[in-house]
C-alpha positions as CSV (number, residue, x, y, z in Angstrom):
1,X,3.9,-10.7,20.8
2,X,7.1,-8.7,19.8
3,X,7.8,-5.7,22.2
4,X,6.9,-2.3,20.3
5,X,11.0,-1.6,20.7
6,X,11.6,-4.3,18.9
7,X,9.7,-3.8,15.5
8,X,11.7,-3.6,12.7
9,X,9.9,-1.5,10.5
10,X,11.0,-1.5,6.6
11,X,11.1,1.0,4.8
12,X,10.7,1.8,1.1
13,X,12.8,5.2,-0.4
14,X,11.5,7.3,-3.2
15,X,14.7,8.6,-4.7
16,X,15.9,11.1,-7.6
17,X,19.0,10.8,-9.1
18,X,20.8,13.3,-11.5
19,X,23.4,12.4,-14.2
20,X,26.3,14.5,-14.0
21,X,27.2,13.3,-17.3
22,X,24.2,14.4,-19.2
23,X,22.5,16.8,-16.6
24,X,18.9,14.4,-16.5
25,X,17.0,13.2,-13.3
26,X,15.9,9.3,-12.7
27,X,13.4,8.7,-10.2
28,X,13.2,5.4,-8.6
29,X,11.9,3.2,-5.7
30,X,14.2,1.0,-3.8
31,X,14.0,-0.7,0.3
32,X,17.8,-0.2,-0.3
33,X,19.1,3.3,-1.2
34,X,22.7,2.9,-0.8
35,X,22.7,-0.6,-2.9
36,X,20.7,0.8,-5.0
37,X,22.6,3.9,-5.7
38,X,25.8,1.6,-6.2
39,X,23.8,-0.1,-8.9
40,X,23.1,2.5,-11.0
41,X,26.2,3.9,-10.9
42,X,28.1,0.2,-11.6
43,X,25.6,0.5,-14.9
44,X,23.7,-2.8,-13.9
45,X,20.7,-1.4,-15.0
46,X,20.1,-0.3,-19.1
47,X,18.1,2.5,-18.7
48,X,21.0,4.0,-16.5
49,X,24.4,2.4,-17.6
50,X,25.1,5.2,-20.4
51,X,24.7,8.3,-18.3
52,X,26.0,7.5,-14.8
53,X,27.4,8.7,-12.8
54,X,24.7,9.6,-10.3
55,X,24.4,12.0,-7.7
56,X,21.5,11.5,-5.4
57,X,19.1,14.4,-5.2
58,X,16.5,13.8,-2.9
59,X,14.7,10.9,-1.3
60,X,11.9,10.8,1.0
61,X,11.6,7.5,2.9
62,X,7.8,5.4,3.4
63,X,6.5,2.7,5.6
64,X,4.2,1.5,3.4
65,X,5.2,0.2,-0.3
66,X,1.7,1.0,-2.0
67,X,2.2,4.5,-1.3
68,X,5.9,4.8,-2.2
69,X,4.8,3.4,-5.6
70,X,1.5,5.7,-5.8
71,X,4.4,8.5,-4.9
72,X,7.1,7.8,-7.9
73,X,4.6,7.2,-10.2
74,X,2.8,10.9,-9.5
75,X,6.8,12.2,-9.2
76,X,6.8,10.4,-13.1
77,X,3.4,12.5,-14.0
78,X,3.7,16.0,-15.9
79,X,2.1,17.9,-12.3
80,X,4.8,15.6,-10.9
81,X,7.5,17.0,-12.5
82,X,6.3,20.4,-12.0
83,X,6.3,19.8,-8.4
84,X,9.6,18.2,-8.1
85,X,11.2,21.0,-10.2
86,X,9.1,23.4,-7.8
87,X,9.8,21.7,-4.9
88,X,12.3,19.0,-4.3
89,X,15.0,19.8,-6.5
């Protein structure tokens, strides 16, 4: 059995992402912000490449990957925009 200290838990970030070129948010799931971050603004990713560069916005950071899905895709939904707007941003 491995000592509670020494769980390693991972972790799963909901992120938004603005384009300072073109003023429009991305929202995103990643278990790696920073790399993930770097990869949309390196333009390895087509719905990104053309209006990078990104500035992070917000992220909020889960234990559980079924619910840091569930949370993007409500974030991706019109009351999920509303509340971002409202909200997060």
């Amino acid at each position: 059995m491995i000592p509670r200290n020494k769980v390693k838990w991972d972790m799963y970030y909901v992120y938004i992402l603005k384009s300072v070129k073109i003023n429009k948010f991305y929202t995103g799931v990643t278990d790696n912000l920073k790399r993930r971050i770097n990869e949309h603004n390196s333009g390895n990713f087509d719905f990104t490449s053309w209006s990078g560069p990104y500035k992070l916005i917000w992220y909020c950071a889960f234990t559980n990957k079924e619910k840091a899905y569930k949370f993007e895709i409500y974030l991706k939904s019109s009351s999920g925009f509303a509340f971002r707007n409202k909200r997060l941003i």
